[in-house]
CHARMM internal coordinates of N, CA and C (Angstrom, degrees):
IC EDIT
DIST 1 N 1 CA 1.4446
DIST 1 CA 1 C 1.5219
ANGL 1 N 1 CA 1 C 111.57
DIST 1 C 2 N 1.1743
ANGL 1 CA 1 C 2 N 121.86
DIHE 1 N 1 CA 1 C 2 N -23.48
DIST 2 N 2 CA 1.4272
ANGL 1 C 2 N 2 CA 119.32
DIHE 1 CA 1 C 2 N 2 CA 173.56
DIST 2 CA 2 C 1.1188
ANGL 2 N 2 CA 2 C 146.50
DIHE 1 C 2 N 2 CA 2 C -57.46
DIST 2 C 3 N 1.8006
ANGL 2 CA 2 C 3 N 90.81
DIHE 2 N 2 CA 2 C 3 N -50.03
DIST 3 N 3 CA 1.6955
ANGL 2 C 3 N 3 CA 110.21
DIHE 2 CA 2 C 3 N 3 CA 163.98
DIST 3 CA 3 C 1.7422
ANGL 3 N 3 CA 3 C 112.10
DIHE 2 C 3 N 3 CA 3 C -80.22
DIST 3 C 4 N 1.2960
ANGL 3 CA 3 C 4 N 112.76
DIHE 3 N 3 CA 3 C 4 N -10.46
DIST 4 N 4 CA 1.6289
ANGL 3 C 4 N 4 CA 100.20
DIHE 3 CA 3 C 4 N 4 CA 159.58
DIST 4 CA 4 C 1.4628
ANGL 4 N 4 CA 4 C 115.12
DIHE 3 C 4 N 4 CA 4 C -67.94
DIST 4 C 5 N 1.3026
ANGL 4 CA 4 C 5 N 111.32
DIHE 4 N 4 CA 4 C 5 N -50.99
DIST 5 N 5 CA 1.3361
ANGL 4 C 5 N 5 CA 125.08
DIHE 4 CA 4 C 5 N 5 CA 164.66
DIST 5 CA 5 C 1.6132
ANGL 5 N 5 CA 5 C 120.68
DIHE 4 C 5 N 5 CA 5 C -16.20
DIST 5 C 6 N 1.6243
ANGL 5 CA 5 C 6 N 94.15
DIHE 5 N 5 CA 5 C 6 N -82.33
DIST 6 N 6 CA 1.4441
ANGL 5 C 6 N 6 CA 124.60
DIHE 5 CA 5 C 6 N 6 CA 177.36
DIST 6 CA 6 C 1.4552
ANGL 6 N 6 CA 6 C 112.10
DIHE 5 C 6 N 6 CA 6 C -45.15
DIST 6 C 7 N 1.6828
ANGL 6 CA 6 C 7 N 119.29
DIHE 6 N 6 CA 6 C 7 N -51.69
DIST 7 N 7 CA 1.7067
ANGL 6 C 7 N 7 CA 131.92
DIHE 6 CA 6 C 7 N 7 CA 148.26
DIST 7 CA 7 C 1.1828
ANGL 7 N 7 CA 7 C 107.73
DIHE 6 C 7 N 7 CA 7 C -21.07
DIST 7 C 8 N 1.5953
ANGL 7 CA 7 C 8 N 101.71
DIHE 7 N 7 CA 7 C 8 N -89.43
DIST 8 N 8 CA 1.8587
ANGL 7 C 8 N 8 CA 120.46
DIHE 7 CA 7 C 8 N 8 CA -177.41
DIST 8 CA 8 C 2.3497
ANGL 8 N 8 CA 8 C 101.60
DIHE 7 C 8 N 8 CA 8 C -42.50
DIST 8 C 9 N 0.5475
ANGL 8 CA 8 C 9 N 127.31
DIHE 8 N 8 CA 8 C 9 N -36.35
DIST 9 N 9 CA 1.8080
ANGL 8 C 9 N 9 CA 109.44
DIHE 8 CA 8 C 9 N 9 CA -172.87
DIST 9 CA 9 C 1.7083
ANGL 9 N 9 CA 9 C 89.13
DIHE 8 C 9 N 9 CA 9 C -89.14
DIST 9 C 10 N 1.0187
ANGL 9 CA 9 C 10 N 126.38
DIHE 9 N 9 CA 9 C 10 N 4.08
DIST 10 N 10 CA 1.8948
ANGL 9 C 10 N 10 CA 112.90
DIHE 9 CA 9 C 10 N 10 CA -179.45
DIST 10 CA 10 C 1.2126
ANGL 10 N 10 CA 10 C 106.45
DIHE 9 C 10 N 10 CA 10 C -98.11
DIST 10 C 11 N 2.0000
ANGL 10 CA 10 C 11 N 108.69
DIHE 10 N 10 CA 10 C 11 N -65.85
DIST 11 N 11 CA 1.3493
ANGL 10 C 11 N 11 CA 101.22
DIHE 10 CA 10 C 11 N 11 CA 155.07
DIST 11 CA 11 C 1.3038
ANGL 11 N 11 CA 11 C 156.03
DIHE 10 C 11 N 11 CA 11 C -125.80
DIST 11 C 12 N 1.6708
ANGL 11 CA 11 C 12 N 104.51
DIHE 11 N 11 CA 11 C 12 N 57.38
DIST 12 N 12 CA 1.1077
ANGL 11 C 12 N 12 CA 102.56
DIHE 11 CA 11 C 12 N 12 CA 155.63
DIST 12 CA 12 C 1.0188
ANGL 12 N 12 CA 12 C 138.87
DIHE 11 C 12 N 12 CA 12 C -138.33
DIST 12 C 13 N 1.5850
ANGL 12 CA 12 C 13 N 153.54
DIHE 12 N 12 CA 12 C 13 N 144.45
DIST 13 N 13 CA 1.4584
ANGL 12 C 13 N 13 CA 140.49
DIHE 12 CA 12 C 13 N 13 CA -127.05
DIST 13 CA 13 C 1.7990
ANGL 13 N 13 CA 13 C 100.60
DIHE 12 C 13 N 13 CA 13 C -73.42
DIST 13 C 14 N 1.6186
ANGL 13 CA 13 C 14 N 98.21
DIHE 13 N 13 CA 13 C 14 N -44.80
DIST 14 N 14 CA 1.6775
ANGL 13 C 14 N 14 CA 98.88
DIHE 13 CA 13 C 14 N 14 CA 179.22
DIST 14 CA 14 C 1.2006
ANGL 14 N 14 CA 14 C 108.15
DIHE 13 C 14 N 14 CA 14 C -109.84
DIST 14 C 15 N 1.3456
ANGL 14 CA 14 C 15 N 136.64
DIHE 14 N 14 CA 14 C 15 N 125.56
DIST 15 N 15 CA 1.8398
ANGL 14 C 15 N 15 CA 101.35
DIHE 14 CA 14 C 15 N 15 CA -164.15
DIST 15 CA 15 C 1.8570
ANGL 15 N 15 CA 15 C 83.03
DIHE 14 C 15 N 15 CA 15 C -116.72
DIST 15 C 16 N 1.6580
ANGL 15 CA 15 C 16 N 125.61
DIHE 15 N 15 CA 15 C 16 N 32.29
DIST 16 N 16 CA 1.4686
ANGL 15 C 16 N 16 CA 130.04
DIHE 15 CA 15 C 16 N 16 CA 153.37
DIST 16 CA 16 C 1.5961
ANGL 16 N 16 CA 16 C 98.48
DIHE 15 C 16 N 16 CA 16 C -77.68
DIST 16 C 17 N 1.3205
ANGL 16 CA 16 C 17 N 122.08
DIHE 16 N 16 CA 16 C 17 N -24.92
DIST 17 N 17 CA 1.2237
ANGL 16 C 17 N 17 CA 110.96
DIHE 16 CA 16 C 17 N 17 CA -153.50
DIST 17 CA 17 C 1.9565
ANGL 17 N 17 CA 17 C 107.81
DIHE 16 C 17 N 17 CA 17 C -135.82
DIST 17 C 18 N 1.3554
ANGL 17 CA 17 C 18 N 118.27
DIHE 17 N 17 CA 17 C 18 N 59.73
DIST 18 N 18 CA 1.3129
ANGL 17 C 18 N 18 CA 140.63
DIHE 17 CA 17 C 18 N 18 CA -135.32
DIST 18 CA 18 C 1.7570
ANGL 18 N 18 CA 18 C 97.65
DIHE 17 C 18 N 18 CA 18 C -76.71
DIST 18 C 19 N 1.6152
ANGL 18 CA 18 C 19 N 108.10
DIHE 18 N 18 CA 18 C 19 N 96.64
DIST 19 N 19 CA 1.7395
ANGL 18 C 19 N 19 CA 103.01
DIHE 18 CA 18 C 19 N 19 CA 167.37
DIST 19 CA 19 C 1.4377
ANGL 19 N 19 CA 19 C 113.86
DIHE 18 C 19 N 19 CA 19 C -80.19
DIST 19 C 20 N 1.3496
ANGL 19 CA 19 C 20 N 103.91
DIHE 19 N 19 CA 19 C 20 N -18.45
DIST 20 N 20 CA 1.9975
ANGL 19 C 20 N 20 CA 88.14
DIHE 19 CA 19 C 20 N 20 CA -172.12
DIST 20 CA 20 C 1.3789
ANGL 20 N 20 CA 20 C 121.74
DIHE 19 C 20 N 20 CA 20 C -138.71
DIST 20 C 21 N 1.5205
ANGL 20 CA 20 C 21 N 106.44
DIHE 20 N 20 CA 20 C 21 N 40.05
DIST 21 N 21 CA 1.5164
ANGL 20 C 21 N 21 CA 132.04
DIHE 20 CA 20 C 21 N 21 CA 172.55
DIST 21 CA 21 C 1.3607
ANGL 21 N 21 CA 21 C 107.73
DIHE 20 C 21 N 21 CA 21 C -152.42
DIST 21 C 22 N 1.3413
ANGL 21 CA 21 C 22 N 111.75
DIHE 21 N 21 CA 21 C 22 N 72.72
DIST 22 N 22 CA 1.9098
ANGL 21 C 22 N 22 CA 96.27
DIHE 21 CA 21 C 22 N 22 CA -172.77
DIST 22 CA 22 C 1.4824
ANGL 22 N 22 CA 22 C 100.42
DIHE 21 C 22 N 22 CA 22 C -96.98
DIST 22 C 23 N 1.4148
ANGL 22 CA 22 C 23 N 119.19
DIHE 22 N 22 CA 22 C 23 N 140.69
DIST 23 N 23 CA 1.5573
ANGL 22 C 23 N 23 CA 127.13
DIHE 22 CA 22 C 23 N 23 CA 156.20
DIST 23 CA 23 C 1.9943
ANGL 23 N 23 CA 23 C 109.22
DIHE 22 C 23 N 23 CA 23 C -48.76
DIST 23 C 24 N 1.4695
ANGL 23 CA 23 C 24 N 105.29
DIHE 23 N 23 CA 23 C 24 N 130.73
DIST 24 N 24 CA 0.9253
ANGL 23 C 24 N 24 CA 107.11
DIHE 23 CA 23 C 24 N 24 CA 172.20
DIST 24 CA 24 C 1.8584
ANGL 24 N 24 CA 24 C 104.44
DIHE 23 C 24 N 24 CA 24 C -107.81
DIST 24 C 25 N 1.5279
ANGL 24 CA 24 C 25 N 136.20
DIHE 24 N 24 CA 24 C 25 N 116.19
DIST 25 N 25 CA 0.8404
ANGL 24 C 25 N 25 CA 120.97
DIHE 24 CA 24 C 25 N 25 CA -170.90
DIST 25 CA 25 C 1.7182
ANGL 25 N 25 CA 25 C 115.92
DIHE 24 C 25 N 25 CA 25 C -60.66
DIST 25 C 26 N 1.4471
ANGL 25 CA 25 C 26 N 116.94
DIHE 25 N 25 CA 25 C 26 N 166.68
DIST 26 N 26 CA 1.5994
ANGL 25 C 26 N 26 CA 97.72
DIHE 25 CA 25 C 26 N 26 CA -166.18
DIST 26 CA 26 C 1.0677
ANGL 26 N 26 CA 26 C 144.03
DIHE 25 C 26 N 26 CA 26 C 29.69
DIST 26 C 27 N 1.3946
ANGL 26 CA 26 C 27 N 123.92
DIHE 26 N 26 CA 26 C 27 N 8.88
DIST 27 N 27 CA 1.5036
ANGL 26 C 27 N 27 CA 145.47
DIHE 26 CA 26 C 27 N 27 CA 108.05
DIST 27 CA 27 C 0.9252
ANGL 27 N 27 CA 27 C 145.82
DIHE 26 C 27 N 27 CA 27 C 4.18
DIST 27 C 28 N 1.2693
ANGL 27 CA 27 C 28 N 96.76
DIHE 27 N 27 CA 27 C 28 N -131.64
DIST 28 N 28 CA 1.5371
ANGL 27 C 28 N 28 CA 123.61
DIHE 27 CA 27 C 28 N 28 CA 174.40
DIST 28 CA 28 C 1.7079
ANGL 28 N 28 CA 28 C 102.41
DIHE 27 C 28 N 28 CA 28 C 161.67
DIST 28 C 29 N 1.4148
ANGL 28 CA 28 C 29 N 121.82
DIHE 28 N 28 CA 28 C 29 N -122.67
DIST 29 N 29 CA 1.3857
ANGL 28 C 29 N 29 CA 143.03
DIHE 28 CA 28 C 29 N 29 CA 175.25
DIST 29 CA 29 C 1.5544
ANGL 29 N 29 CA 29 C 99.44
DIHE 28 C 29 N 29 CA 29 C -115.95
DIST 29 C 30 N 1.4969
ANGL 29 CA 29 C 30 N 91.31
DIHE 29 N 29 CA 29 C 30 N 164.91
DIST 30 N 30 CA 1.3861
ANGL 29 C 30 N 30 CA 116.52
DIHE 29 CA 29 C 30 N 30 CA 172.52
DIST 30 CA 30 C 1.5915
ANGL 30 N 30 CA 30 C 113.19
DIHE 29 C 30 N 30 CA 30 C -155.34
DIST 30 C 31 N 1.0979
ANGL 30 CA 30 C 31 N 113.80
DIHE 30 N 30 CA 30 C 31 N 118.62
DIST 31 N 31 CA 1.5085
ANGL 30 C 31 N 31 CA 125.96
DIHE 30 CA 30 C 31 N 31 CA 177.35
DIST 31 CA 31 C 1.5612
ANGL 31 N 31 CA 31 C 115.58
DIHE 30 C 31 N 31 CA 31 C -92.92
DIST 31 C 32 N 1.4080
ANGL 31 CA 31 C 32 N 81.65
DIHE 31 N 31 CA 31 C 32 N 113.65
DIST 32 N 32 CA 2.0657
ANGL 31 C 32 N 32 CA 92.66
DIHE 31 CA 31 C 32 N 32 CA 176.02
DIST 32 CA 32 C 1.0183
ANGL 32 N 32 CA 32 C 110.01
DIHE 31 C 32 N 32 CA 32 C -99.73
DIST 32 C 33 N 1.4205
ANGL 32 CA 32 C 33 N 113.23
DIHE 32 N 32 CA 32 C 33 N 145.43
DIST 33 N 33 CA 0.9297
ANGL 32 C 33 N 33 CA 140.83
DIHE 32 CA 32 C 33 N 33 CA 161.74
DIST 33 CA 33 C 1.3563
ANGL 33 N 33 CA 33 C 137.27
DIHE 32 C 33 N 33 CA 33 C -39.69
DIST 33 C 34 N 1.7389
ANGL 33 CA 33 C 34 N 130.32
DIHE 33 N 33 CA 33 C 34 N 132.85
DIST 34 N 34 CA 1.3694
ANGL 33 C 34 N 34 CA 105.70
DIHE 33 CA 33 C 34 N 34 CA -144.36
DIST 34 CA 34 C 2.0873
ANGL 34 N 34 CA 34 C 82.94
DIHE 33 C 34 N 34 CA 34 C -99.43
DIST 34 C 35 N 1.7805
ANGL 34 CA 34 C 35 N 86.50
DIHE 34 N 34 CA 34 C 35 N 152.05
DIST 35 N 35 CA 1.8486
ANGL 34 C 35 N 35 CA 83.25
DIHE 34 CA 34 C 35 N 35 CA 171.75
DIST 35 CA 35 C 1.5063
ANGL 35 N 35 CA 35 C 125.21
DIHE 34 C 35 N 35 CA 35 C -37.83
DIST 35 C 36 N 0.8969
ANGL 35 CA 35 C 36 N 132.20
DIHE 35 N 35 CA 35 C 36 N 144.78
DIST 36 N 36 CA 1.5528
ANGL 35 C 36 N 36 CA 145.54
DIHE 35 CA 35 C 36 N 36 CA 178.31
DIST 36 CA 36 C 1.3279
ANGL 36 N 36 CA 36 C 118.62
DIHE 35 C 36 N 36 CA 36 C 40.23
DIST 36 C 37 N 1.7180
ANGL 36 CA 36 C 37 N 112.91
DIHE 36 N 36 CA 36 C 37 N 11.56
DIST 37 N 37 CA 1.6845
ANGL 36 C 37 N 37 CA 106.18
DIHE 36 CA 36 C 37 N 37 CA 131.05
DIST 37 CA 37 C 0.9390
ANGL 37 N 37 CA 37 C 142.91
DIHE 36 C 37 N 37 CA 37 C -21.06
END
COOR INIT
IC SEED 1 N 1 CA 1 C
IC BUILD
């Protein structure tokens, strides 16, 4: 959970409010795609 963390405050503007690393429960992560990629 840390280095998602550490990920989430690099890139993302709010990383309280996570668009492009979301927890998938029973999961893991999932990386979205950035707009007009």
């Amino acid at each position: 959970h840390l280095y998602i963390r550490y990920l989430r405050d690099k890139l993302e503007d709010d990383h309280t409010d996570p668009k492009l690393i979301i927890s998938e429960w029973g999961i893991g992560y999932r990386l979205e795609a950035l707009p007009g990629a």
